[in-house]
N, CA, C and O atoms as a Maestro MAE file, in Angstrom:
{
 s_m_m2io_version
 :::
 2.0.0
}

f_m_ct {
 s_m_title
 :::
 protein
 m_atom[304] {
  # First column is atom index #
  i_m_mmod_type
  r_m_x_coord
  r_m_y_coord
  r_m_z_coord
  i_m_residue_number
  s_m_chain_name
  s_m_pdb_residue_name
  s_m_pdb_atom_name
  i_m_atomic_number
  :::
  1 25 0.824 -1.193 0.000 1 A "UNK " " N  " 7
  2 3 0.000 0.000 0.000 1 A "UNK " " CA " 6
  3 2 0.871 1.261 0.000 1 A "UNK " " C  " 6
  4 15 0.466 2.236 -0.634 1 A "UNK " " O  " 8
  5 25 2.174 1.327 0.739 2 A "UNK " " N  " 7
  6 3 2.827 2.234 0.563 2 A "UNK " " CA " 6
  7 2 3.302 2.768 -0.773 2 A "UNK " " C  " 6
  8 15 3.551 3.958 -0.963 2 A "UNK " " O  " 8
  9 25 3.426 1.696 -1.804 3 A "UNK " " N  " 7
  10 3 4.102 2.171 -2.907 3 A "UNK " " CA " 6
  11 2 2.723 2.431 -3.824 3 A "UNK " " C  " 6
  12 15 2.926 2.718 -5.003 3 A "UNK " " O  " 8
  13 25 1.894 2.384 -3.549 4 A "UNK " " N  " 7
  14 3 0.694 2.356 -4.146 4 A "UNK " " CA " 6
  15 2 0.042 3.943 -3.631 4 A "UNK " " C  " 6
  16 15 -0.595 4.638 -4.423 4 A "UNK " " O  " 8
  17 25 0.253 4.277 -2.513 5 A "UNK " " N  " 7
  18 3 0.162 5.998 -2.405 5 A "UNK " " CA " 6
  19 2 0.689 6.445 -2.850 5 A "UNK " " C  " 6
  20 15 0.162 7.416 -3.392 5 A "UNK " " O  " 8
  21 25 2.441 6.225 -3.145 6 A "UNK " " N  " 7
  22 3 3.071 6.846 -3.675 6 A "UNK " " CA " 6
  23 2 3.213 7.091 -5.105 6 A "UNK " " C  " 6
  24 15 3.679 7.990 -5.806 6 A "UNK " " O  " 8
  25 25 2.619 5.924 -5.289 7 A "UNK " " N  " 7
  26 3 2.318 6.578 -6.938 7 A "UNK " " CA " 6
  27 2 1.003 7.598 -7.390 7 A "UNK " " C  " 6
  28 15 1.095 8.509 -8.212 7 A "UNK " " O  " 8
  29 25 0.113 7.319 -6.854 8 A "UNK " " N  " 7
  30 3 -1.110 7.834 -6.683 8 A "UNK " " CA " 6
  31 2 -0.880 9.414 -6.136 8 A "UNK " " C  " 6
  32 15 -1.631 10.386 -6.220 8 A "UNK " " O  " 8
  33 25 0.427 9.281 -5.556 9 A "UNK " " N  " 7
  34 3 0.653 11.117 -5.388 9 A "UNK " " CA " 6
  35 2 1.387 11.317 -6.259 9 A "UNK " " C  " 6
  36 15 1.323 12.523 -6.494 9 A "UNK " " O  " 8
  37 25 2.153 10.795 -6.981 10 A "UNK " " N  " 7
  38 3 2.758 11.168 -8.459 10 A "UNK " " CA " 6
  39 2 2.124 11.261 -9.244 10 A "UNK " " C  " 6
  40 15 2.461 11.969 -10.194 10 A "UNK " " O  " 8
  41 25 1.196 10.757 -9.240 11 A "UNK " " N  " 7
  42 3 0.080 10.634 -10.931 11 A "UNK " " CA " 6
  43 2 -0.261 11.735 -10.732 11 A "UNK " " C  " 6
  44 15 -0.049 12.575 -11.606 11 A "UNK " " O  " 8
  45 25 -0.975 12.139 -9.377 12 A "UNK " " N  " 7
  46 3 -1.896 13.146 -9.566 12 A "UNK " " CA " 6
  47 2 -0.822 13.976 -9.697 12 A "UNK " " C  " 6
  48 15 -0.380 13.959 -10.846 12 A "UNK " " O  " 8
  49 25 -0.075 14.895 -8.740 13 A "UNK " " N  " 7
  50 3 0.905 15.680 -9.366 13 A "UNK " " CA " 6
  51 2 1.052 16.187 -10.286 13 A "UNK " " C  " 6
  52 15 0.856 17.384 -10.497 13 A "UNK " " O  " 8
  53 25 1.654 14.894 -11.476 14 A "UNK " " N  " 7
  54 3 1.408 15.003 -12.756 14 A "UNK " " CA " 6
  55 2 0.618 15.717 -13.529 14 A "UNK " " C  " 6
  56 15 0.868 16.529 -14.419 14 A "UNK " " O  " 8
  57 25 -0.635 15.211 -12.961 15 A "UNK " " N  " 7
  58 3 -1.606 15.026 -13.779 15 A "UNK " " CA " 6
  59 2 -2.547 16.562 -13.252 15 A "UNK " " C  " 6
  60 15 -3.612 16.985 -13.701 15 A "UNK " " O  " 8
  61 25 -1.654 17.139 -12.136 16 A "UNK " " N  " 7
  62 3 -2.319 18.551 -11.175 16 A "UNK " " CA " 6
  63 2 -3.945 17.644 -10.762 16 A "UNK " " C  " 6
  64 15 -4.997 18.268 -10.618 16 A "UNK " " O  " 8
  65 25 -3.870 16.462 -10.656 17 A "UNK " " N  " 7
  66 3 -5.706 16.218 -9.782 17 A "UNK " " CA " 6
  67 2 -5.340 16.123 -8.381 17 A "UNK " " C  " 6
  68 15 -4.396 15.610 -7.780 17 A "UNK " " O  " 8
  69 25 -6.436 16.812 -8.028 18 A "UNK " " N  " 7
  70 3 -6.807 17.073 -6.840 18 A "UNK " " CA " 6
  71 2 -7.367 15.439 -6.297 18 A "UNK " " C  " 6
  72 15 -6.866 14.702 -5.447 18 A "UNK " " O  " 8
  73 25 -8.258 15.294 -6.923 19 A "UNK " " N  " 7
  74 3 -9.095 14.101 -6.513 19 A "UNK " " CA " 6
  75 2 -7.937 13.102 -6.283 19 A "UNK " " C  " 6
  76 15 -7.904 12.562 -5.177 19 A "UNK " " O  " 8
  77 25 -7.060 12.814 -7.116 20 A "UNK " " N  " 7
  78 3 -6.139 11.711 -7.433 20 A "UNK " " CA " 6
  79 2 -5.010 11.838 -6.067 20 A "UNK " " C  " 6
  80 15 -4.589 10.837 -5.488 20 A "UNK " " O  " 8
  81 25 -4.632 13.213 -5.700 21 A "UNK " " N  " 7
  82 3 -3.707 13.846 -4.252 21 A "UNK " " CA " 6
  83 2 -4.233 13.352 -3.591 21 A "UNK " " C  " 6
  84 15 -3.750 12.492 -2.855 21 A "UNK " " O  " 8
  85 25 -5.836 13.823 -3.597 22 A "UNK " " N  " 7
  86 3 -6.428 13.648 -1.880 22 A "UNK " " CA " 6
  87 2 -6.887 11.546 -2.034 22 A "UNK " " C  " 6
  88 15 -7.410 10.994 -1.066 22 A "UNK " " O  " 8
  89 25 -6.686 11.039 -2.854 23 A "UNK " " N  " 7
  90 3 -6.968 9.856 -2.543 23 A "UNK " " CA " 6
  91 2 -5.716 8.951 -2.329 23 A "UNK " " C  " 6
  92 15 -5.973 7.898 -1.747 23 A "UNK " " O  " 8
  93 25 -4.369 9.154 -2.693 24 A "UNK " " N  " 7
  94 3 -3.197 8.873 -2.144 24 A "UNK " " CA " 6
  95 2 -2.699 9.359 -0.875 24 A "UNK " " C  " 6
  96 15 -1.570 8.972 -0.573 24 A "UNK " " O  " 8
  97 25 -3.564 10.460 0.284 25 A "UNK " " N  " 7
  98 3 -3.121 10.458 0.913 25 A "UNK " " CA " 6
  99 2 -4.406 9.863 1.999 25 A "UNK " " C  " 6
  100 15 -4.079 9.922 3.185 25 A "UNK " " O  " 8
  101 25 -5.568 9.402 1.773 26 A "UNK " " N  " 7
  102 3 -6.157 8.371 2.235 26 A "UNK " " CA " 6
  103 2 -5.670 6.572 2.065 26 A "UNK " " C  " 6
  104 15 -5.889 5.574 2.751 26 A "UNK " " O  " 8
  105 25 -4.937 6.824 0.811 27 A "UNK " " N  " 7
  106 3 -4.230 5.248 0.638 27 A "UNK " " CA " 6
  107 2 -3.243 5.233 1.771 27 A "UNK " " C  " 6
  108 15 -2.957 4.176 2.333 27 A "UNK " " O  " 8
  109 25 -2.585 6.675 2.203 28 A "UNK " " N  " 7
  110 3 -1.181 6.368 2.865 28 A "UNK " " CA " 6
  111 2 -1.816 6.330 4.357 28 A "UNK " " C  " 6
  112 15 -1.050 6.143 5.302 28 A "UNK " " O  " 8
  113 25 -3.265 6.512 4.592 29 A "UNK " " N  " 7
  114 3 -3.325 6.643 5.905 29 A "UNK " " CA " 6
  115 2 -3.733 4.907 6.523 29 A "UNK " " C  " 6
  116 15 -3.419 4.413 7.605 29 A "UNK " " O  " 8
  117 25 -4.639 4.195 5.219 30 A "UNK " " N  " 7
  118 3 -5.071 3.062 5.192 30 A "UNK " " CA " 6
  119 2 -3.550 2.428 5.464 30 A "UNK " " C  " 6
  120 15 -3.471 1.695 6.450 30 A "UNK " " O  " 8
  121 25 -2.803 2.559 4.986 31 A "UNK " " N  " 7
  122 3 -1.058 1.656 5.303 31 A "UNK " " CA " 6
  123 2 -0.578 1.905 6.527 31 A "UNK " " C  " 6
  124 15 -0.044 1.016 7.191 31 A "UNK " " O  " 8
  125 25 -0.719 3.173 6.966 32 A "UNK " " N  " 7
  126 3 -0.320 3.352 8.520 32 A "UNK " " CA " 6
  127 2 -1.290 2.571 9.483 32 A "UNK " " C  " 6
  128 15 -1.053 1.877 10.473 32 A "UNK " " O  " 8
  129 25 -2.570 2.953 8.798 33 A "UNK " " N  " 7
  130 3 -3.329 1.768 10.096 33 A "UNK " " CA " 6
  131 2 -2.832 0.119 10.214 33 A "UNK " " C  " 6
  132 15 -2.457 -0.486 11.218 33 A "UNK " " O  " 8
  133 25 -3.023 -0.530 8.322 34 A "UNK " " N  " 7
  134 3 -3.165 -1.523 8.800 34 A "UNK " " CA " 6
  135 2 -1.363 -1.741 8.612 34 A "UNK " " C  " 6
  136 15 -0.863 -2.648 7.947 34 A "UNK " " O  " 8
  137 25 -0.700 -0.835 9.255 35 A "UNK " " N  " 7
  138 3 0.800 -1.454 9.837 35 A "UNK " " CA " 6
  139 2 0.543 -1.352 11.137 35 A "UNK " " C  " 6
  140 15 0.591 -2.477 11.635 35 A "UNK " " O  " 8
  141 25 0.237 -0.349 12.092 36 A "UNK " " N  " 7
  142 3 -0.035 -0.352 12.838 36 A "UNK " " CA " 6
  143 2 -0.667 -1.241 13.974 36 A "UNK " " C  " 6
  144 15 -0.210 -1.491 15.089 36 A "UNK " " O  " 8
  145 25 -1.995 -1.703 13.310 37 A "UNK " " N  " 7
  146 3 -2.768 -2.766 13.917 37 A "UNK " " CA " 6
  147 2 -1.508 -4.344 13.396 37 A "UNK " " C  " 6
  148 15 -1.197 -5.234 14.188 37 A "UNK " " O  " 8
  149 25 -1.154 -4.283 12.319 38 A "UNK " " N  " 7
  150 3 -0.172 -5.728 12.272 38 A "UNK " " CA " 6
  151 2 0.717 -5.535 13.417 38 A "UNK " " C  " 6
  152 15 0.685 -6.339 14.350 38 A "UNK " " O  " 8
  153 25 1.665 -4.333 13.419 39 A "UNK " " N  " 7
  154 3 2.474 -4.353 14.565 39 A "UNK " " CA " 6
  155 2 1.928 -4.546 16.120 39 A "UNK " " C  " 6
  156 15 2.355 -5.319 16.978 39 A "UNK " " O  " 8
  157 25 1.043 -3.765 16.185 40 A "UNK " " N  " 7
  158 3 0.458 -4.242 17.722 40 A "UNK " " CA " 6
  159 2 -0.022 -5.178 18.142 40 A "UNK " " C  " 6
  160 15 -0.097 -5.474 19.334 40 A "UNK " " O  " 8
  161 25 -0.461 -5.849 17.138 41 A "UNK " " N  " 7
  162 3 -1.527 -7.402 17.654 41 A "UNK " " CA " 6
  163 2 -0.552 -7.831 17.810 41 A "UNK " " C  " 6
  164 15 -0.343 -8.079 18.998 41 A "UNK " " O  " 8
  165 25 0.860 -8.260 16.638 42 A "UNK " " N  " 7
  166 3 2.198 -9.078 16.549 42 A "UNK " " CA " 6
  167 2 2.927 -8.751 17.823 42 A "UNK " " C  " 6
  168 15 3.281 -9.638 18.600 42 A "UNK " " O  " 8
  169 25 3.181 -7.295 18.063 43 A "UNK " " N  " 7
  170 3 3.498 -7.343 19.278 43 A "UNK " " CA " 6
  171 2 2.946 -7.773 21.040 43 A "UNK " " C  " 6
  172 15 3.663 -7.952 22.024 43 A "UNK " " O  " 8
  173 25 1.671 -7.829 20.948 44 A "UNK " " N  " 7
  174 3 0.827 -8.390 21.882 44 A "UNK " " CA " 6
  175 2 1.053 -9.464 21.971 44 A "UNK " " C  " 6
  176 15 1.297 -10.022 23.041 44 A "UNK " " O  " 8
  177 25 1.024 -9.998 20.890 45 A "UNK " " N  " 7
  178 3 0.732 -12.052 21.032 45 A "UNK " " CA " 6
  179 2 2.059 -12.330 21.145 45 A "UNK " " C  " 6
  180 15 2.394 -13.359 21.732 45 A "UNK " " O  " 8
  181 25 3.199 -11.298 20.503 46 A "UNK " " N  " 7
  182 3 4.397 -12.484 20.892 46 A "UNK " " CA " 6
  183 2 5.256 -11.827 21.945 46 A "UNK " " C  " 6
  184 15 5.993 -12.637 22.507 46 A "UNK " " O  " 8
  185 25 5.381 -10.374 22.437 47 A "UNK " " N  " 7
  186 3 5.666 -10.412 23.240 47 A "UNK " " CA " 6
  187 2 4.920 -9.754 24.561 47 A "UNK " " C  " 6
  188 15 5.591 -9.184 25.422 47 A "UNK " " O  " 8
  189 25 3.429 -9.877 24.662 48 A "UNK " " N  " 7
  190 3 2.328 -9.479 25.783 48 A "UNK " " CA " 6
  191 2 2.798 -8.164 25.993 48 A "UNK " " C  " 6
  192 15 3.113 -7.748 27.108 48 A "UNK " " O  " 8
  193 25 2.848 -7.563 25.059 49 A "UNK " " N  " 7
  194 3 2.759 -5.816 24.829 49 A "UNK " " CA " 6
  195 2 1.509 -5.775 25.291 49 A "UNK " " C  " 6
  196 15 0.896 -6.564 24.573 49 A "UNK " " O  " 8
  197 25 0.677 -5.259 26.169 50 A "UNK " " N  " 7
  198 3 -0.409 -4.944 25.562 50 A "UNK " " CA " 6
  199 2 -0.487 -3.700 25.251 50 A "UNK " " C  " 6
  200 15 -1.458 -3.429 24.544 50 A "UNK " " O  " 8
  201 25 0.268 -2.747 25.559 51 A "UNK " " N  " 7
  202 3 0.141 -1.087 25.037 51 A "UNK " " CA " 6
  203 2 0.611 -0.874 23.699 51 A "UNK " " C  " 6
  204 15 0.633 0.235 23.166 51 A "UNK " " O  " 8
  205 25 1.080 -2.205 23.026 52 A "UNK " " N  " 7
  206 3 1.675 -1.765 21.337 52 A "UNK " " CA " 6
  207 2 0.335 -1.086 20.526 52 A "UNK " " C  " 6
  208 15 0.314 -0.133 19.748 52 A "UNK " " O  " 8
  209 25 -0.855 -2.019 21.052 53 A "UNK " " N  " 7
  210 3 -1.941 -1.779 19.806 53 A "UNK " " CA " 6
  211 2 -2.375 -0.322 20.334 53 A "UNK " " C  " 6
  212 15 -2.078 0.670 19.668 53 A "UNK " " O  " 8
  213 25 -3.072 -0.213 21.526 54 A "UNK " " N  " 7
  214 3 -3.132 1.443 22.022 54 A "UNK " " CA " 6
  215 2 -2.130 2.747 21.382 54 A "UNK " " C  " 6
  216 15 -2.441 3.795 20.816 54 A "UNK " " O  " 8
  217 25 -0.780 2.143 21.761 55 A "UNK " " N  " 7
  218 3 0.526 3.350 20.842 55 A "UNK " " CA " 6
  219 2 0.036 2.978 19.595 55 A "UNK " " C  " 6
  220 15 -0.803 3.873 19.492 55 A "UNK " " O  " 8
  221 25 -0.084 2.289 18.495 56 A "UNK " " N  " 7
  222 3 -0.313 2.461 17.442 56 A "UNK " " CA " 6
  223 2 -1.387 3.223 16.791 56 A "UNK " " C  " 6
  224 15 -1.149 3.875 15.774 56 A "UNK " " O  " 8
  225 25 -2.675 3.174 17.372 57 A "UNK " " N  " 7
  226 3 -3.892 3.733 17.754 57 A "UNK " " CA " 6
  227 2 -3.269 5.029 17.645 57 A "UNK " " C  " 6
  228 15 -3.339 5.692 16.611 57 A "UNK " " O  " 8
  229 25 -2.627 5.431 18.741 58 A "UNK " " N  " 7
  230 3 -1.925 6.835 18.592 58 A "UNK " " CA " 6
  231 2 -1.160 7.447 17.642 58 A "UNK " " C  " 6
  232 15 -1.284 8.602 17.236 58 A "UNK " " O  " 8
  233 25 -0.297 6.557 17.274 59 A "UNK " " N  " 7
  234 3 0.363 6.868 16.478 59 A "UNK " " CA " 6
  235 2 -0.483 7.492 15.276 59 A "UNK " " C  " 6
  236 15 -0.296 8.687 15.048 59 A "UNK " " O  " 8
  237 25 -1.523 6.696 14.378 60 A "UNK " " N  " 7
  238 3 -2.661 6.741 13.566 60 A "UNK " " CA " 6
  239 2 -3.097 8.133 13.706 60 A "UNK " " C  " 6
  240 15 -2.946 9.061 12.912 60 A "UNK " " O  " 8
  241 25 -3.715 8.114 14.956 61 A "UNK " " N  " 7
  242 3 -4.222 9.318 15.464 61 A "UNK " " CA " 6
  243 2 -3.610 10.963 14.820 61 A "UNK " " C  " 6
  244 15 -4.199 11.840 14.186 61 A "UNK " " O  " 8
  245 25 -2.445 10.879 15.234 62 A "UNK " " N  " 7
  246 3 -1.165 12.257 15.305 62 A "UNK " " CA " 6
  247 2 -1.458 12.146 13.457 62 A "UNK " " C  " 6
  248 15 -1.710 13.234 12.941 62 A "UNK " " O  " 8
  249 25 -1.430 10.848 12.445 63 A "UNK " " N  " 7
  250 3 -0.573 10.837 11.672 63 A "UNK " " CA " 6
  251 2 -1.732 11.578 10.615 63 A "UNK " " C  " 6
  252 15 -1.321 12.328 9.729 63 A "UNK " " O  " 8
  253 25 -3.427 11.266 10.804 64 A "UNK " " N  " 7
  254 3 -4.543 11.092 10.847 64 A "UNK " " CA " 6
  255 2 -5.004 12.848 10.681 64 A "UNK " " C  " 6
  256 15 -5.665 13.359 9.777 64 A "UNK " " O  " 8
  257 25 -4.245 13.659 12.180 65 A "UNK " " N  " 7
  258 3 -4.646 14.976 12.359 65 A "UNK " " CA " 6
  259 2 -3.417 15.991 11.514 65 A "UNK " " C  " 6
  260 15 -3.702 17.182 11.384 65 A "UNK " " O  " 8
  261 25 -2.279 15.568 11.043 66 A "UNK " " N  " 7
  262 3 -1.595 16.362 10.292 66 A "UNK " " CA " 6
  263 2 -1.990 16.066 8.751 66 A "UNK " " C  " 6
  264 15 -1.855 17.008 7.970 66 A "UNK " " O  " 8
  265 25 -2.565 14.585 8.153 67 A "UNK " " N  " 7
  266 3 -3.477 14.929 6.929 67 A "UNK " " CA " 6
  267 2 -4.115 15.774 7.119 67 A "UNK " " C  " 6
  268 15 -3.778 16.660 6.333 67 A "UNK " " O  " 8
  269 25 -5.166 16.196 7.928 68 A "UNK " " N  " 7
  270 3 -6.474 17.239 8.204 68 A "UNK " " CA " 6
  271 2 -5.922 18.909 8.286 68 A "UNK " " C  " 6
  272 15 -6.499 19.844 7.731 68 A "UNK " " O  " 8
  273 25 -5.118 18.980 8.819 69 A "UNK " " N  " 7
  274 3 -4.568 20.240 9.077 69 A "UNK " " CA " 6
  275 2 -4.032 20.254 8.004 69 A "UNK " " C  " 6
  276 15 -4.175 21.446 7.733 69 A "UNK " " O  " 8
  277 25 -3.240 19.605 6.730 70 A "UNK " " N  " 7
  278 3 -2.533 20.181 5.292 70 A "UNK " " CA " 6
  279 2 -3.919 20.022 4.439 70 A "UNK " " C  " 6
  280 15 -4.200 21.153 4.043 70 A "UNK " " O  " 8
  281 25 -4.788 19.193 4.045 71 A "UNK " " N  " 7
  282 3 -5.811 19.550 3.694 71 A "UNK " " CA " 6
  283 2 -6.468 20.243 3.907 71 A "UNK " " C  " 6
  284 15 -6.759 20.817 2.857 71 A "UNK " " O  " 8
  285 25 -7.221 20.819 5.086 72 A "UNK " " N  " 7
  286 3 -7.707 22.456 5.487 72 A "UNK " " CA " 6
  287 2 -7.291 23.636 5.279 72 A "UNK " " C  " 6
  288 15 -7.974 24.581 4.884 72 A "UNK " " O  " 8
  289 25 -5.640 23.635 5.652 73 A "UNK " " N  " 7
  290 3 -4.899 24.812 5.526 73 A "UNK " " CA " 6
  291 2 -4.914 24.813 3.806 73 A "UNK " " C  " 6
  292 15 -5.378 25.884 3.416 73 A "UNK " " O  " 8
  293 25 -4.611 24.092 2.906 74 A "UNK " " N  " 7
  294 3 -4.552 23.754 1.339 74 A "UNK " " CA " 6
  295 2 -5.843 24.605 0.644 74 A "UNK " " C  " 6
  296 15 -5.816 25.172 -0.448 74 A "UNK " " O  " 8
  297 25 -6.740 24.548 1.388 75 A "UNK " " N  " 7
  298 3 -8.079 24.879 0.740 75 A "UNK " " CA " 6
  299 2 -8.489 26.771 1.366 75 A "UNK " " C  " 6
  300 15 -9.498 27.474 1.314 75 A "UNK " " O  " 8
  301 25 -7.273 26.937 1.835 76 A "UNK " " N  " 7
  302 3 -7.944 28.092 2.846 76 A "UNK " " CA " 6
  303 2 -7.132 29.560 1.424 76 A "UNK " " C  " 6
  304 15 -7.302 30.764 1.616 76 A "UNK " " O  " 8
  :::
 }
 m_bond[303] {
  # First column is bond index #
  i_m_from
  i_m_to
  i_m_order
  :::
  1 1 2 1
  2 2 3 1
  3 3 4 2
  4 3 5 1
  5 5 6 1
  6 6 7 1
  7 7 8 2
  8 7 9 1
  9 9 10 1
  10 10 11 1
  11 11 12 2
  12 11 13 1
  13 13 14 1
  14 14 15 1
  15 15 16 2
  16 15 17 1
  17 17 18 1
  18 18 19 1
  19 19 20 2
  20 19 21 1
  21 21 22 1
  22 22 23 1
  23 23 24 2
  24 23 25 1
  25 25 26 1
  26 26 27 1
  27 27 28 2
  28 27 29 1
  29 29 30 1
  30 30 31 1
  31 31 32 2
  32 31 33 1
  33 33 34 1
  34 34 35 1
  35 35 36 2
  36 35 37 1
  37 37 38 1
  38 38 39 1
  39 39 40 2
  40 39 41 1
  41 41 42 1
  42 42 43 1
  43 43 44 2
  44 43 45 1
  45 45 46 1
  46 46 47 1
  47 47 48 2
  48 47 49 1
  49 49 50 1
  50 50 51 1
  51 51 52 2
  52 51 53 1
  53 53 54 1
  54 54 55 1
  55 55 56 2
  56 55 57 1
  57 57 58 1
  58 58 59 1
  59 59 60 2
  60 59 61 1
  61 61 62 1
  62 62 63 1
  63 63 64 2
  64 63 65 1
  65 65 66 1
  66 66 67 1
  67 67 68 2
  68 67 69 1
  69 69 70 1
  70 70 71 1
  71 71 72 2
  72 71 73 1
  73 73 74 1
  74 74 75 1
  75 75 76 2
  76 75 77 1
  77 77 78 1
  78 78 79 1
  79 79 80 2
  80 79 81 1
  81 81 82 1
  82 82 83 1
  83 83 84 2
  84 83 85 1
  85 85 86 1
  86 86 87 1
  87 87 88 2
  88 87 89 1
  89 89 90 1
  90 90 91 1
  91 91 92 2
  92 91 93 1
  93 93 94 1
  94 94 95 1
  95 95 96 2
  96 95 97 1
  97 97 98 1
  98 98 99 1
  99 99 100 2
  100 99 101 1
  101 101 102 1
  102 102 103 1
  103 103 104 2
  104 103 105 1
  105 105 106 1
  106 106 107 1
  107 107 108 2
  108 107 109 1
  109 109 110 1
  110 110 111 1
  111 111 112 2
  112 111 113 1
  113 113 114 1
  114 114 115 1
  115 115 116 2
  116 115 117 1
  117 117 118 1
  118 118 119 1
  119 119 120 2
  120 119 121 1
  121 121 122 1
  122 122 123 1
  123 123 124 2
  124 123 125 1
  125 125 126 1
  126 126 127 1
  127 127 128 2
  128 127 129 1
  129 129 130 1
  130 130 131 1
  131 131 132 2
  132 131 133 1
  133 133 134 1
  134 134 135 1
  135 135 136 2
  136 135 137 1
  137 137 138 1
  138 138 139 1
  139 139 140 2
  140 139 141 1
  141 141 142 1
  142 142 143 1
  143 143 144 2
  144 143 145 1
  145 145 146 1
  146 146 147 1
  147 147 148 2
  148 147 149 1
  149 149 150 1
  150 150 151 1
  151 151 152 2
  152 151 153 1
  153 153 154 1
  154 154 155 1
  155 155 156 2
  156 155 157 1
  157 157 158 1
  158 158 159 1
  159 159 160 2
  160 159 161 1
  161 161 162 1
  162 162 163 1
  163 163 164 2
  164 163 165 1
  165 165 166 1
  166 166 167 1
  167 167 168 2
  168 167 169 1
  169 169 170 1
  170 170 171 1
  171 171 172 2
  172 171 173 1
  173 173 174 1
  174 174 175 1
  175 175 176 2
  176 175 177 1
  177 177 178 1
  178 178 179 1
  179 179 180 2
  180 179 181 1
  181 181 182 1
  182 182 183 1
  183 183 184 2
  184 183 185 1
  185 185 186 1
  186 186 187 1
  187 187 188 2
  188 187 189 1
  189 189 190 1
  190 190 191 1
  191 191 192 2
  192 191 193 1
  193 193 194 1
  194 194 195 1
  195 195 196 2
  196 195 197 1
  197 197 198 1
  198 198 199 1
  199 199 200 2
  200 199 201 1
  201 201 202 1
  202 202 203 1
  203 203 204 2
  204 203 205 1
  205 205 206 1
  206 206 207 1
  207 207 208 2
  208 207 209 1
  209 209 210 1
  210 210 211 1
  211 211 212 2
  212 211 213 1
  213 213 214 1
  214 214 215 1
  215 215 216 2
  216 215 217 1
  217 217 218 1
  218 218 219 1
  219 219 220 2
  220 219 221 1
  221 221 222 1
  222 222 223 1
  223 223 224 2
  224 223 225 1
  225 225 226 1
  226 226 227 1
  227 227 228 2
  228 227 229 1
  229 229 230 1
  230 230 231 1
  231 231 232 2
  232 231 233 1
  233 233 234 1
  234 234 235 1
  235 235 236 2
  236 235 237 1
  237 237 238 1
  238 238 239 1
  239 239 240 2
  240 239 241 1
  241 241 242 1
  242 242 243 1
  243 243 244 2
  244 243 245 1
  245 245 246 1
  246 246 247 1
  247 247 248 2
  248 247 249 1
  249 249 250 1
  250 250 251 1
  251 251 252 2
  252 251 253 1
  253 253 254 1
  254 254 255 1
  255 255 256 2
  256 255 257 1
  257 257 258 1
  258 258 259 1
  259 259 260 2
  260 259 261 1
  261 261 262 1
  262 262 263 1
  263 263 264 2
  264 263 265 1
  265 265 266 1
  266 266 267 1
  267 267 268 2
  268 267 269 1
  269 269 270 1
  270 270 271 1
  271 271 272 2
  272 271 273 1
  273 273 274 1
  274 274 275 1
  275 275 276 2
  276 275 277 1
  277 277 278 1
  278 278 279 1
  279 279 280 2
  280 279 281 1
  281 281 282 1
  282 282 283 1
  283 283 284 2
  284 283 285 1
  285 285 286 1
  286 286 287 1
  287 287 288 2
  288 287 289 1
  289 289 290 1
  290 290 291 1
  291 291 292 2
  292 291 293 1
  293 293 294 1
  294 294 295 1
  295 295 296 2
  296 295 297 1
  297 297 298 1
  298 298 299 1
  299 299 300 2
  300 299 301 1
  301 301 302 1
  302 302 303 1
  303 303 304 2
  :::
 }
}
């Protein structure tokens, strides 16, 4: 999925779409989650993390509210 945003922000680029930007940087947020949730469960079950999946959660979170703030500020 990562290399798959990343092209998807090149095309559009390219291509100046908007639509095509703002959907590579929903692809890149879908890859942070589901790394996130892989890393935390993986870390839970093998080494009884249980705060990996919560920090990841967070992590998501932070990564989640600086898309929102360059998309808002972008449009202003």
């Amino acid at each position: 999925m990562w290399w798959l945003a990343r092209a998807k922000g090149r095309a559009g680029r390219q291509l100046n779409n908007a639509v095509l930007i703002s959907e590579a940087r929903v692809t890149m947020v879908d890859s942070v989650l589901a790394t996130s949730i892989f890393l935390g469960v993986g870390a839970h079950a093998l080494f009884g993390w249980w705060w990996a999946d919560p920090l990841g959660g967070f992590v998501l979170a932070v990564y989640a509210v600086k898309e929102c703030r360059a998309i808002f500020s972008a449009k202003s």
